[in-house]
N, C-alpha and C positions, 0 to 999 in steps of 0.2 A: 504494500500500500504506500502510497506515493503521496504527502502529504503538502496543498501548497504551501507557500508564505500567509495568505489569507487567513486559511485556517490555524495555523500554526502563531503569530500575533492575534488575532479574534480571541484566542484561546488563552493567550498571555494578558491578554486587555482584562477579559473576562475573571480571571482569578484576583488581579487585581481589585475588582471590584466586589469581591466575593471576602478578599480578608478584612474589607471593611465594612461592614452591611449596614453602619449602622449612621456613615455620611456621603456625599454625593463627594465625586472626584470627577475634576476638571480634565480637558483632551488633555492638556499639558504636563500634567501630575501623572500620567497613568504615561505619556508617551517617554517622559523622563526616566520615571522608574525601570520602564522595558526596555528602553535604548530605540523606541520606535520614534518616527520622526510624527508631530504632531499632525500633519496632513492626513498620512496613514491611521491613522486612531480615528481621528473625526471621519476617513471613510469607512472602518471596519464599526465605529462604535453605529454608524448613520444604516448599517446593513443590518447588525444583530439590535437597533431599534427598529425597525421596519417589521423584522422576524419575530417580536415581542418579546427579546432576551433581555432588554434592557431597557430601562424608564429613563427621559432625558428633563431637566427643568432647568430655566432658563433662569435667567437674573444672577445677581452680583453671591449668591448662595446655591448655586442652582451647580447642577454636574450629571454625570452618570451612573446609577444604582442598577441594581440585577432588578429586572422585572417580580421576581419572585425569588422565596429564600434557596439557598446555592444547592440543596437536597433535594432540591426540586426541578433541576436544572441538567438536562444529563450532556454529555459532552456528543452524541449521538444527535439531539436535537440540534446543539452547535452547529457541529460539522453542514449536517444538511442546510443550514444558514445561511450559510460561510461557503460551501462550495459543495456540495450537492453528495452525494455514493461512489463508489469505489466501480462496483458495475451498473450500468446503469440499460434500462430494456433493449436502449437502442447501438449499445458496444457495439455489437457485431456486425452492425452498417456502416461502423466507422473503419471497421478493419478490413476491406471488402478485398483488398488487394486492387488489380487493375480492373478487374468484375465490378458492375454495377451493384450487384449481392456476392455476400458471400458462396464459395461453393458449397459449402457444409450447410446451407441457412436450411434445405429441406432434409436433410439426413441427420442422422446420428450424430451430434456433435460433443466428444467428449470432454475436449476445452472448455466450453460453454459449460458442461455440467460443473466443472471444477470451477469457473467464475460464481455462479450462483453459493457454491457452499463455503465460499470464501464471505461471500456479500454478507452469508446467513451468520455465519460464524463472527466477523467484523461487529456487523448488527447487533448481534447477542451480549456483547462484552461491551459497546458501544452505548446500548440501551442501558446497562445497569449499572452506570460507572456516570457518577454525577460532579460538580463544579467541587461540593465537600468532599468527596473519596481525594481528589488530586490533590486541595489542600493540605490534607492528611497525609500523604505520600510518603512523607520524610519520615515521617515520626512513628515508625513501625507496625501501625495496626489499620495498613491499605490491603484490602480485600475486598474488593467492589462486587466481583463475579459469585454467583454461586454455582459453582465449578461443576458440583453436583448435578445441578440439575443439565446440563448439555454437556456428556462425556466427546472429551476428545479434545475441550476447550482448555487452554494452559490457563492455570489462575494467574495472578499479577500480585508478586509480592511487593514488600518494600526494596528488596533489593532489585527490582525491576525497575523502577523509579529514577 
């Protein structure tokens, strides 16, 4: 999985505003802290407010909060924000080769089955891994997945972090 800049700053932006929940932070405070340049902030913070990840208020006290508390917020919702799935329905029009279609698009395509179980798999861990698990991360008791219930899926310790 191949992750952009987009998503990867969105996601930095986002924690940010996650270790403080309890005051608004300015494009410039959050672009500082990341090393992002404050352009960048104001268009990722302007994409994951559109997306309903984040509440903006204006005035001389005003800034950017998580829409909702960071447990409720999963980094799976992000992503799709931010820059959309890993496989996406329409991949394999994009890989057609010099074919207008794929040759494989009516037969048996066993590449294709291995995108989808990646997508599902991705998804899985995706969906149950929120804004607070990451937080958490450092401080040894990051276990977002329940590993249990979808065999085959690597859990994510702290030392994965």
């Amino acid at each position: 999985m191949k992750l952009s800049s987009q998503e990867e700053y969105g996601l930095r932006c986002l924690l940010q505003l996650a270790r403080q929940p309890d005051r608004s932070l300015a494009i410039p405070e959050i672009g500082l802290a990341e090393g992002i340049s404050a352009h960048n902030v104001a268009k990722l913070l302007r994409i994951l407010r559109q997306g309903s990840i984040v509440e903006s208020e204006r005035g001389q006290h005003g800034g950017y909060t998580l829409a909702r508390p960071s447990h409720e917020i999963t980094v799976g919702e992000v992503l799709a924000v931010l820059g959309g799935r890993l496989y996406e329905p329409g991949f394999c029009q994009n890989f057609s080769g010099i074919e207008k279609d794929c040759t494989h698009s009516s037969t048996q395509c066993s590449v294709r089955g291995l995108w989808h179980q990646l997508q599902h798999a991705v998804d899985e861990v995706l969906s149950r891994t929120t804004l607070h698990d990451l937080l958490h991360c450092g401080d040894g008791d990051y276990a977002p997945a329940d590993t249990a219930a979808t065999p085959g899926l690597l859990e994510i310790t702290a030392a994965d972090c």
